[in-house]
C-alpha positions, 0 to 999 in steps of 0.5 A, spaced: 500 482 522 493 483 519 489 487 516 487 492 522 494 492 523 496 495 516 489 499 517 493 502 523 500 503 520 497 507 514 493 512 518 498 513 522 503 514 517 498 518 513 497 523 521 505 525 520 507 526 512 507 533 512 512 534 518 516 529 516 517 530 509 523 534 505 526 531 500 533 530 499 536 529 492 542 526 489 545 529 483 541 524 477 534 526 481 535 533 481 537 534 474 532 530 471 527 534 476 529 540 473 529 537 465 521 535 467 519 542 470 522 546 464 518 541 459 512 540 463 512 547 465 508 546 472 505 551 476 511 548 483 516 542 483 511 540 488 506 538 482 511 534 479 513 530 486 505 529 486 505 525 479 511 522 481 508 518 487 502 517 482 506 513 478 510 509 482 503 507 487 500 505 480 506 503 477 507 497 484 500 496 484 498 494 477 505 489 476 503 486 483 509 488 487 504 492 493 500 485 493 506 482 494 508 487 499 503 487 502 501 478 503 508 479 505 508 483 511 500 483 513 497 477 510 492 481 506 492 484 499 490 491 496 484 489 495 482 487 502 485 493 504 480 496 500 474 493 502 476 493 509 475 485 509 479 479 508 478 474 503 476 470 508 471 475 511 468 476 504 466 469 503 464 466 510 470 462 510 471 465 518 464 463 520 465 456 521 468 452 527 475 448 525 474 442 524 477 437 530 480 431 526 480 426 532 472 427 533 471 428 525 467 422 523 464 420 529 457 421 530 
């Protein structure tokens, strides 16, 4: 896959969160779900999902695990997803022919 592939995916996911989202809790999750919201005093639990996400997103970026992901599965980083461009675009390294190892020295 590549990084107009991920592009994709991720717009296309991002078209269909809010009908496909309802969260489910286990027994653990929603007593310390409702530990967070008596401490925290939120507005709604909604908020406290929000951070949550927050936190994991950044928690899986700054340990390299969505790099990892990501490398794995588009053979991109978070990095070129950013800037729309892969490592080899940015540098100029896709601008050159390959080189033809049977006529390389040939002049």
């Amino acid at each position: 896959m590549s990084l107009d592939d991920l592009t994709e995916n991720v717009q296309d996911s991002y078209r269909t969160i809010d009908d496909e989202v309802s969260v489910s809790l286990d027994r653990e999750a929603q007593n310390e779900l409702a530990l967070l919201e008596a401490a925290l005093d939120p507005e709604d639990t909604d908020e406290l999902v929000r951070r949550a996400i927050h936190l994991f997103f950044q928690t899986t970026v700054d340990s390299g695990k969505l790099d990892f992901q990501l490398r794995s599965e588009y053979d991109v980083t978070y990095d070129e997803y950013l800037s729309g461009m892969t490592f080899e675009q940015m540098t100029g390294a896709d601008q050159y022919p390959s080189m033809d190892d049977e006529r390389r020295y040939q002049f």
